[in-house]
N, C-alpha and C positions, 0 to 999 in steps of 0.2 A: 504494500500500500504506500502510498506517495501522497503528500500534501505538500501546500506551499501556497502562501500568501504576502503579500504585499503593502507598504503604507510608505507617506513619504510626509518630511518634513521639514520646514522651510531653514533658514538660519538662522529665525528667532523663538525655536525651537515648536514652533505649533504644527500641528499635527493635520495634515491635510489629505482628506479622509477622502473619498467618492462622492462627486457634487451629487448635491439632491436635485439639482436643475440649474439651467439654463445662465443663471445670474449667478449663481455658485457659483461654476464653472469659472468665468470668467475672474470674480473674485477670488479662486485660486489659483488661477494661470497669471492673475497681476500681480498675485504674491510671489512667483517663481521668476517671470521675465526680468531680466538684469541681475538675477540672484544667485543665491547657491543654495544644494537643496541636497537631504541623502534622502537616498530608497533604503530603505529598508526589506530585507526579505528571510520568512522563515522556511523551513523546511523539515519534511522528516520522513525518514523512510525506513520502511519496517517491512520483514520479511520474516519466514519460519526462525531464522539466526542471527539476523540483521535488525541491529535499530542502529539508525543514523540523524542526530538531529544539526543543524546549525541554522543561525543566524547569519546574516551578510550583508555591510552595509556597502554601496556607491554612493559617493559623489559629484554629483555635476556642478557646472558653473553656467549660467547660462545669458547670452547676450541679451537685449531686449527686444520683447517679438513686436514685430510690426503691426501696427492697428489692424488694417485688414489682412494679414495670414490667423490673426486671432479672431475676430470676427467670420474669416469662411472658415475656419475650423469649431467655431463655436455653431456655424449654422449645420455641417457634417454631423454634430452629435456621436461623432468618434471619442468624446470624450467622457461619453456615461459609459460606467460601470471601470473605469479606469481611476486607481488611487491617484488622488491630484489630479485626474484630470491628464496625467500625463501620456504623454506616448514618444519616447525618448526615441521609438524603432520608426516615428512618423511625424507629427507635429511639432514637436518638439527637435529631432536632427538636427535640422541648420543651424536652430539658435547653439549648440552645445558648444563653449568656448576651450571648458576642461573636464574631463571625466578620469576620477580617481575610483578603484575599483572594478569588480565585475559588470561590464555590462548586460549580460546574462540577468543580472540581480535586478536591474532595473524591468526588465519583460516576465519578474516572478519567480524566477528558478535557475538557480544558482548551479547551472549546468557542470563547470567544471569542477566544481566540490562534490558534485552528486557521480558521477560517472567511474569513480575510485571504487565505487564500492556497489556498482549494481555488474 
C-alpha cells in the first residue's frame, strides 16, 4: 500500500491548503508570486515486510506571475484540488527562479526516496 500527500507553505510560514474557490485561488497564488514557498510531502509504504515512511520538503523561489498568465490560469480551474493552488509541472514553471530539493516532492511523491525500496 502507498500513500502520499501534499501541502505547501509560504515564507511566512502559513499554511496554504487547496482553495475552496475561485478568489482563494488567487489569494494564494498572490501569496506565492515573487516568493519563496516549500512543498511539503508525506509518504508511506507498506508491504507484507516493508514499512517505509518519510517526509520531504522543496523549495522554490519564484519570480512574479504576470496579471494575465494568472488570470487564464485562474479561468483553467487547473488549480482546484491542487495544495496552493500550485502546479510547479504547469502554471507555475516559468515563474521558478530556484528550486532546492526534490522536484518529485512538489507533484506528491517523492519518487527517488520511494524506488530504494519497492
Amino acid at each position: 500500500m502507498l500513500t502520499a500527500d501534499s501541502v505547501i507553505a509560504s515564507s511566512s510560514g502559513e499554511i496554504l491548503r487547496k482553495p475552496k474557490n475561485r478568489d482563494d485561488a488567487r489569494r494564494i497564488l498572490e501569496i506565492q508570486s515573487g516568493s519563496k514557498i516549500v512543498i511539503l510531502s508525506a509518504m508511506n509504504y507498506k508491504t507484507k515486510n516493508i514499512y517505509f515512511s518519510d517526509t520531504s520538503a522543496t523549495y522554490y523561489h519564484f519570480a512574479p506571475f504576470e496579471k494575465d498568465d494568472l488570470e487564464a490560469y485562474l479561468e483553467s480551474n487547473l488549480w482546484q484540488g491542487k495544495a496552493g493552488g500550485c502546479m510547479v509541472e504547469g502554471f507555475c514553471k516559468k515563474y521558478i527562479l530556484e528550486v532546492q530539493g526534490y522536484e518529485s516532492t512538489a507533484m506528491g511523491l517523492q519518487v527517488e526516496k520511494l524506488l530504494p525500496w519497492i
